[in-house]
TIRO-2110 file (N, C-alpha, C; in Angstrom, 1 decimal):
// TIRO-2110
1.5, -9.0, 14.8, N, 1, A
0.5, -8.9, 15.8, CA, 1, A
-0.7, -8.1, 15.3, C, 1, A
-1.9, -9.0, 16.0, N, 2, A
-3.0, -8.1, 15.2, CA, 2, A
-3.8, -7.6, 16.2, C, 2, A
-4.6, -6.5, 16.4, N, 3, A
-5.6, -6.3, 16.9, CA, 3, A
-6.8, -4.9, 16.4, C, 3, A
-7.0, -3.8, 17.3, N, 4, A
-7.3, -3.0, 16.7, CA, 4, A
-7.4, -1.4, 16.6, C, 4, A
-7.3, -0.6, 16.2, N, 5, A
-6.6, 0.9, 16.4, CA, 5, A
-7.9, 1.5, 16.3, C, 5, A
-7.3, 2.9, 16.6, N, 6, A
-8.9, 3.8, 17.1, CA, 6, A
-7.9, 5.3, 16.0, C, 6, A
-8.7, 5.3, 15.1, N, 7, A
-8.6, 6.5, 14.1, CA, 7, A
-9.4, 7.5, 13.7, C, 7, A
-9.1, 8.9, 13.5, N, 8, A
-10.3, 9.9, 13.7, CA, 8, A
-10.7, 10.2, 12.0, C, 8, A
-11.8, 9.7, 12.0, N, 9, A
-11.9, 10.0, 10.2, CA, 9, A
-13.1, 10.6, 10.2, C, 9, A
-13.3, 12.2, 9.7, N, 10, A
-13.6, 13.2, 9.4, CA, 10, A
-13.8, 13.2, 10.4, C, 10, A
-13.6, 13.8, 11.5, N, 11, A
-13.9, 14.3, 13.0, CA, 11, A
-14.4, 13.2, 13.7, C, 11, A
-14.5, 11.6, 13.5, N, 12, A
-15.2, 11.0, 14.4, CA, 12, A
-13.9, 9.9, 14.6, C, 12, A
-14.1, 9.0, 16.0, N, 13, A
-13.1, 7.4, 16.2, CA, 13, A
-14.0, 6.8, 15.5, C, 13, A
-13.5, 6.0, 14.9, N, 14, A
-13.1, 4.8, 14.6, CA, 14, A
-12.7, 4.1, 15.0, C, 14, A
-12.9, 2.9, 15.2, N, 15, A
-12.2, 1.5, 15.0, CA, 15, A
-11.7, 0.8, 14.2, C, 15, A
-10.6, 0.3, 13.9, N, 16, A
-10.5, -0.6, 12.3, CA, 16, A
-9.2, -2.0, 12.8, C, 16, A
-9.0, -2.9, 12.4, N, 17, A
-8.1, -3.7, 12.3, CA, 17, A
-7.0, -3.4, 12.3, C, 17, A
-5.8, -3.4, 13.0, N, 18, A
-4.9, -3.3, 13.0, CA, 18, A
-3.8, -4.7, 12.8, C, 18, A
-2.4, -4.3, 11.8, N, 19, A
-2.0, -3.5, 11.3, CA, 19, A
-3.1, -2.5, 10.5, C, 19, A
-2.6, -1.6, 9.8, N, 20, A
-3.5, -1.0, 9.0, CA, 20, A
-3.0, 0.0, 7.8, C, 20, A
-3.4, 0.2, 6.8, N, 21, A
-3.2, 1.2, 6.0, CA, 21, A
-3.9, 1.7, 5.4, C, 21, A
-3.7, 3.3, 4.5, N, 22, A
-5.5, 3.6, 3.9, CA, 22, A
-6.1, 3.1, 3.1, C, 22, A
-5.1, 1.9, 2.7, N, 23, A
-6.0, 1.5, 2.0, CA, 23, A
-7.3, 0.8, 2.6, C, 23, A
-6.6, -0.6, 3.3, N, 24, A
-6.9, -0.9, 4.2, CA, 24, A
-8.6, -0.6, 5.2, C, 24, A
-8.0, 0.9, 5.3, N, 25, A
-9.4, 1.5, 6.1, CA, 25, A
-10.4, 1.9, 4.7, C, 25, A
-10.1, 2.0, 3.7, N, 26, A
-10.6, 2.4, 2.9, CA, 26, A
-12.0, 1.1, 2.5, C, 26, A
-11.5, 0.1, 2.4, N, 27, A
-11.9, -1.5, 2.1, CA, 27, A
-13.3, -1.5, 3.6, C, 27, A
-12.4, -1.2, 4.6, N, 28, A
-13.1, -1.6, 5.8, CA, 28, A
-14.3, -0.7, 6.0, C, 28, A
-14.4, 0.5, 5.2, N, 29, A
-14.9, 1.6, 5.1, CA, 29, A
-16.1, 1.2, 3.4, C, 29, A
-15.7, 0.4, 2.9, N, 30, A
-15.9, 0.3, 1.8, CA, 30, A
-16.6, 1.8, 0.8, C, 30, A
-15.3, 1.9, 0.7, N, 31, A
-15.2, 2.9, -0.1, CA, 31, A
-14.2, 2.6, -1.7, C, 31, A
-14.4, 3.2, -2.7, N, 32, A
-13.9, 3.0, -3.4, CA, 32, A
-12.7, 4.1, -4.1, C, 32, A
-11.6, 4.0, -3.6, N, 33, A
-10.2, 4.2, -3.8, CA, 33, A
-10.3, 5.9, -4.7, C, 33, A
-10.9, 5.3, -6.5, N, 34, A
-11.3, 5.7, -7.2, CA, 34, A
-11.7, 7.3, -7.4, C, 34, A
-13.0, 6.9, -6.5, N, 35, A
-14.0, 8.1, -5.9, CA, 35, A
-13.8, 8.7, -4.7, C, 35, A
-12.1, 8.8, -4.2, N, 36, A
-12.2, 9.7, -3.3, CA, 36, A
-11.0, 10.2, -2.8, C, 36, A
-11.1, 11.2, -2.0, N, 37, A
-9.4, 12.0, -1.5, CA, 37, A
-8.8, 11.8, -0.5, C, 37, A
-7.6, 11.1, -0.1, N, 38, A
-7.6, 10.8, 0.6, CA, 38, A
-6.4, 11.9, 2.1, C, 38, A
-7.1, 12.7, 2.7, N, 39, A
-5.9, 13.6, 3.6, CA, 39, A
-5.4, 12.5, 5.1, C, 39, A
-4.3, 12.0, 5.0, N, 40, A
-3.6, 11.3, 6.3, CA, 40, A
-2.7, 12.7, 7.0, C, 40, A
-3.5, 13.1, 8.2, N, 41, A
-2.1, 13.9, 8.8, CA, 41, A
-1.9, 15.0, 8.6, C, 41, A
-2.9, 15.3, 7.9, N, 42, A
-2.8, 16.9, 6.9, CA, 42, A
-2.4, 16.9, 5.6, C, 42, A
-2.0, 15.8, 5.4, N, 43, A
-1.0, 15.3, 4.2, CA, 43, A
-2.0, 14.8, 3.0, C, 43, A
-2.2, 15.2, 1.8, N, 44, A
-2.7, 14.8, 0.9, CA, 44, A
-2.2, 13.2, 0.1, C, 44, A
-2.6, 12.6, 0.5, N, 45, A
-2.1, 10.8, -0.4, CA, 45, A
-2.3, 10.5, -1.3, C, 45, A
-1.9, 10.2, -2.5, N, 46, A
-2.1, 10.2, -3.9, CA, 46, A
-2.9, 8.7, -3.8, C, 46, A
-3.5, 8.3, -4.8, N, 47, A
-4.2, 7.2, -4.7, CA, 47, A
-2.9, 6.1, -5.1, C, 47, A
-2.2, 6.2, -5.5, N, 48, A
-0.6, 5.2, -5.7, CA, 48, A
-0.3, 4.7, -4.4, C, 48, A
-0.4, 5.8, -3.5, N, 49, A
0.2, 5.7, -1.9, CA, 49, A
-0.8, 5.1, -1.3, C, 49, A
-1.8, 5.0, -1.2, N, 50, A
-2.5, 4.5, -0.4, CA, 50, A
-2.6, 3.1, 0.5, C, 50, A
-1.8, 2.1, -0.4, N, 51, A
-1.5, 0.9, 0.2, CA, 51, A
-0.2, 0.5, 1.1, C, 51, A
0.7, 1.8, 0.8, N, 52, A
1.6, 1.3, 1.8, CA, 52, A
1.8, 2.4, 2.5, C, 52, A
0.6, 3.8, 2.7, N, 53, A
0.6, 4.3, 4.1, CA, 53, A
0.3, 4.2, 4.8, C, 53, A
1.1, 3.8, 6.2, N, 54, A
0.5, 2.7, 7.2, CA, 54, A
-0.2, 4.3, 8.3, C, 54, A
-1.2, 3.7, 8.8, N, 55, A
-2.2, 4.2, 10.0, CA, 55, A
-2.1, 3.4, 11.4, C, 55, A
-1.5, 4.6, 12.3, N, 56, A
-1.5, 4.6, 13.7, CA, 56, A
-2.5, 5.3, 14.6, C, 56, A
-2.6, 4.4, 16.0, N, 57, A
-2.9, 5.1, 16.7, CA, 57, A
-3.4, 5.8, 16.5, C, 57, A
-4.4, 6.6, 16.3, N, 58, A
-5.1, 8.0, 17.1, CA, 58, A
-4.7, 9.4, 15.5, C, 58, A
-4.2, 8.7, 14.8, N, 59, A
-3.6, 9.4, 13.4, CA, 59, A
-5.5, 10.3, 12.8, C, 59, A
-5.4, 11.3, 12.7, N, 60, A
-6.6, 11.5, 11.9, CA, 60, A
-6.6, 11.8, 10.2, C, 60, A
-7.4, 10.9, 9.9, N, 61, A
-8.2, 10.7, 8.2, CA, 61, A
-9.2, 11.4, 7.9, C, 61, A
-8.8, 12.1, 7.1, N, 62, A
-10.3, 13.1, 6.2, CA, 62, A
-10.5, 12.3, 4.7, C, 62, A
-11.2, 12.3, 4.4, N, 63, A
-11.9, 11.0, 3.3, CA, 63, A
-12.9, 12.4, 2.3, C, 63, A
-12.6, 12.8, 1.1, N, 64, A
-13.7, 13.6, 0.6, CA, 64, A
-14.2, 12.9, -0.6, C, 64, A
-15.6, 12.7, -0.6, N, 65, A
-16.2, 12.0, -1.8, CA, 65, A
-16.1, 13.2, -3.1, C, 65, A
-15.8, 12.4, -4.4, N, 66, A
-16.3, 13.2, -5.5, CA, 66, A
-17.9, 12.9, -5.6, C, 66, A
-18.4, 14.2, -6.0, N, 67, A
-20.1, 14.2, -6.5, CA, 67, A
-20.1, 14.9, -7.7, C, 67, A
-20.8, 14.0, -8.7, N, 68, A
-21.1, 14.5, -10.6, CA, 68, A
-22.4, 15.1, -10.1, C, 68, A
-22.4, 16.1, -10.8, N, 69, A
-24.1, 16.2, -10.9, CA, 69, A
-23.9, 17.5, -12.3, C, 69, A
-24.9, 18.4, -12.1, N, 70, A
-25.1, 19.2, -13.9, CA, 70, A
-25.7, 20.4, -13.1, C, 70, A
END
C-alpha cells in the first residue's frame, strides 16, 4: 500500500511517500547519502543502514550536512 507519511526532519513536517526509508527520504530530499549524518529516533544510522531503515509516522529525522572549508 502506498501513500504518504508526515515526518519531522530537523524540527519541521514533512511530507514524503510512503512506504519509506532514509534512504528513501534522503533521494526525495535529494540529498547525497555521502555528505551527510543521518540521526533516526535519536539513534545515529550508519550510511550501510540507511536503506533498510524504514520511517514511520510522525518518527523525527535530524539530517547534518558536512561543510569543507580552510
Amino acid at each position: 500500500m502506498t501513500g504518504q507519511l508526515t515526518v519531522v526532519v530537523n524540527g519541521e513536517q514533512r511530507r514524503f511517500s510512503a512506504p519509506a526509508t532514509l534512504q528513501t527520504l534522503l533521494t526525495e530530499l535529494t540529498l547525497d547519502p555521502r555528505t551527510v549524518v543521518v540521526e533516526h529516533e535519536r539513534r545515529i544510522v550508519r550510511r550501510v543502514d540507511l536503506a533498510g531503515t524504514a520511517v514511520a509516522e510522525g518518527d523525527h529525522v535530524e539530517i547534518v550536512h558536512f561543510v569543507g572549508g580552510g
